[in-house]
C-alpha positions, 0 to 999 in steps of 0.5 A: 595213218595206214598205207593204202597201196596204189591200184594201177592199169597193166598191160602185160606182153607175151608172145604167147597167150598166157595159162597151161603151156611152158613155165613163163606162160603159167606164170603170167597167167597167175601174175595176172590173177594176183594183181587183179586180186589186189585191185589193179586193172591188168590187161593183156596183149599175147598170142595175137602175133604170130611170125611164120615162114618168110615173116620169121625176119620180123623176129628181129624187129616187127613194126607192126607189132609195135605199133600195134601194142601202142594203140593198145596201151593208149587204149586201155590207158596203161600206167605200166607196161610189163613185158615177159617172153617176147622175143620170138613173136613180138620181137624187141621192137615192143620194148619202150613203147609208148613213150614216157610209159614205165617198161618192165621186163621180166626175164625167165630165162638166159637169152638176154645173157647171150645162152641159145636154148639149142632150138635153132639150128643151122643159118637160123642159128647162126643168125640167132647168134651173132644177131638177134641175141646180141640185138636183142640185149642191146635194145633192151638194155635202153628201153626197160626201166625195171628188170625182173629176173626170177632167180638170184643167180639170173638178177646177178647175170643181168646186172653184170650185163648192164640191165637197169633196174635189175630186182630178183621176183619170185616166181608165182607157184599158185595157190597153196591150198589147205594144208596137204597130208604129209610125205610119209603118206605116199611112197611116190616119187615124181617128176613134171616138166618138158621131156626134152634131153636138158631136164636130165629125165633120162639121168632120174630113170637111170637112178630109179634103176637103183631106187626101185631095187631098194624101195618095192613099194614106190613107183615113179610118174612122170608128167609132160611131153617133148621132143624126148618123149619116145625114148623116154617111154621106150627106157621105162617100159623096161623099169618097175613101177613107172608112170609116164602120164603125158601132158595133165591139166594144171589141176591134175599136176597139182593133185600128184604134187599134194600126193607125192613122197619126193619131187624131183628136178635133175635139171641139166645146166651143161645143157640149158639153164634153168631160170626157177622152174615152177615144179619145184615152187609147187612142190615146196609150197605143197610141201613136198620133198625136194631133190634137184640138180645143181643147176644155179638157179635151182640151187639157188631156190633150194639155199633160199629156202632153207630145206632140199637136196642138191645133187651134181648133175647128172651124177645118176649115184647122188640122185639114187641116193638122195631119193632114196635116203627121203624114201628110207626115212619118213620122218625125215621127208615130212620135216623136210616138206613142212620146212620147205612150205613155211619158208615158201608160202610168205615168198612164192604164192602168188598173192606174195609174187604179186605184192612184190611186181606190185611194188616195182610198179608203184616205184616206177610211177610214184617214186 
């Protein structure tokens, strides 16, 4: 007899209100789109805390917010509730509650594992270091049943640590779409993600340098907006054939990706760990060509997928040449792009990220 899969009411948390913003946020929103997709009945609680001056101590631990998400979840009846970035606003305060009701955490980046993402500073982060984040681990330690880590390099960081139920989800990278003109067709390389120093774009502009000198007719877009993004103009607009767009719509960087040649990712892991970044799901499952740093996280997509360049971190001669060598060799890149979207189609669409959460879920409740 066929197996017919439980359908089941989800509360998701978020500190943030879920769409266009950083990867976590995307993320949800398209986790949320796949599991209504597959009949559950998703709800959601984010963006309605916000801790400001004074009411930053309740980052530690917010009352009122927990209290909140449990009127919340008896509302809506949830069978789960499913955590993400939740630490900031919301606080840990939420995890467990209500009682006897399956917590799930997904966790998208190394916070839990006691590494600052270096946006605090002075008595805020001292506080954030030897406080909130050994806090915050502890208590989510007791309280989730389920731990959803969005890399193997991360699901082995937090099971090490003592994390219950840890599993690796692959992150959702959306749609992907008809089958895409191959990467021969265009001569672009292209980068997307926050212009902050840890995302190594000032390391690719150095390497365009090099690339640019060898290829006259590809030209470099980089997509998104930061704190770094005044310099960053500043260094381009002395390079030939670059395209700094700021922050697009989604659809927006979905069109560059199903048009670029290359895709890259220069991470800088000294700086900041990545979980998985959502760029480079996207780039492969448009099957693009797919260079990135050796971040752990980023290598570990790559060795996943079978297909994809990893170079050493900010090493500006590796990066040139691998860009290079995938703009030198047509043939190759498209061999490359297509290996790389029939690997990560069955894993990384979000209908496939969606069956896996799906899964954890009905362990939780009907195992």
């Amino acid at each position: 007899m066929r197996h017919v899969p439980r359908s089941f009411r989800v509360l998701m948390v978020n500190d943030l209100t879920p769409g266009e913003g950083s990867g976590a946020e995307v993320a949800l929103s398209r986790l949320v789109d796949g599991l209504r997709r597959r009949g559950d009945e998703v709800h959601v609680f984010a963006g309605e805390v916000r801790h400001r001056g004074a009411g930053r101590v309740l980052d530690l631990w917010d009352p009122w917010a927990r209290r909140a998400l449990a009127r919340r979840a008896d509302a809506v009846g949830a069978d789960v509730i499913h955590h993400h970035n939740v630490l900031r606003e919301l606080s840990v305060s939420v995890l467990g509650v209500p009682r006897g009701v399956p917590c799930v955490l997904t966790v998208h980046d190394h916070r839990l594992l006691g590494v600052a993402d270096g946006s605090l500073r002075g008595v805020r982060g001292q506080v954030d270091r030897l406080v909130k984040r050994p806090g915050d681990a502890w208590a989510a330690r007791r309280a989730v049943d389920a731990t959803l880590a969005v890399s193997a390099e991360l699901g082995e960081g937090l099971g090490s640590a003592g994390f219950r139920g840890v599993r690796v989800v692959d992150n959702p990278g959306g749609d992907p779409g008809p089958e895409p003109p191959p990467p021969s067709a265009s001569q672009t390389v292209l980068c997307a993600g926050r212009l902050s120093p840890d995302k190594g774009i000032h390391v690719l502009l150095r390497a365009w340098e090099q690339v640019a000198a060898q290829h006259a007719a590809a030209d470099l877009v980089v997509v998104g907006d930061g704190p770094s993004a005044g310099p960053l103009r500043e260094v381009a607009a002395g390079l030939p054939r670059v395209r700094m767009t700021g922050r697009l719509r989604a659809d927006a960087v979905r069109d560059l990706l199903r048009s670029a040649r290359v895709v890259v990712v220069p991470s800088l892991p000294a700086q900041r760990l990545e979980g998985t970044p959502l760029v480079a799901v996207e780039a492969a499952l448009h099957g693009r060509s797919l260079v990135v740093s050796d971040d752990p996280g980023l290598a570990s997509l790559v060795g996943a997928l079978g297909a994809g360049a990893v170079v050493p971190a900010g090493d500006v001669g590796a990066l040139a040449d691998a860009v290079s060598a995938r703009l030198a060799d047509p043939a190759a890149a498209d061999a490359e792009g297509a290996a790389l979207r029939a690997a990560a189609v069955p894993r990384f669409s979000t209908d496939a990220s969606a069956a896996q959460v799906h899964a954890v879920y009905e362990a939780l409740v009907h195992g």
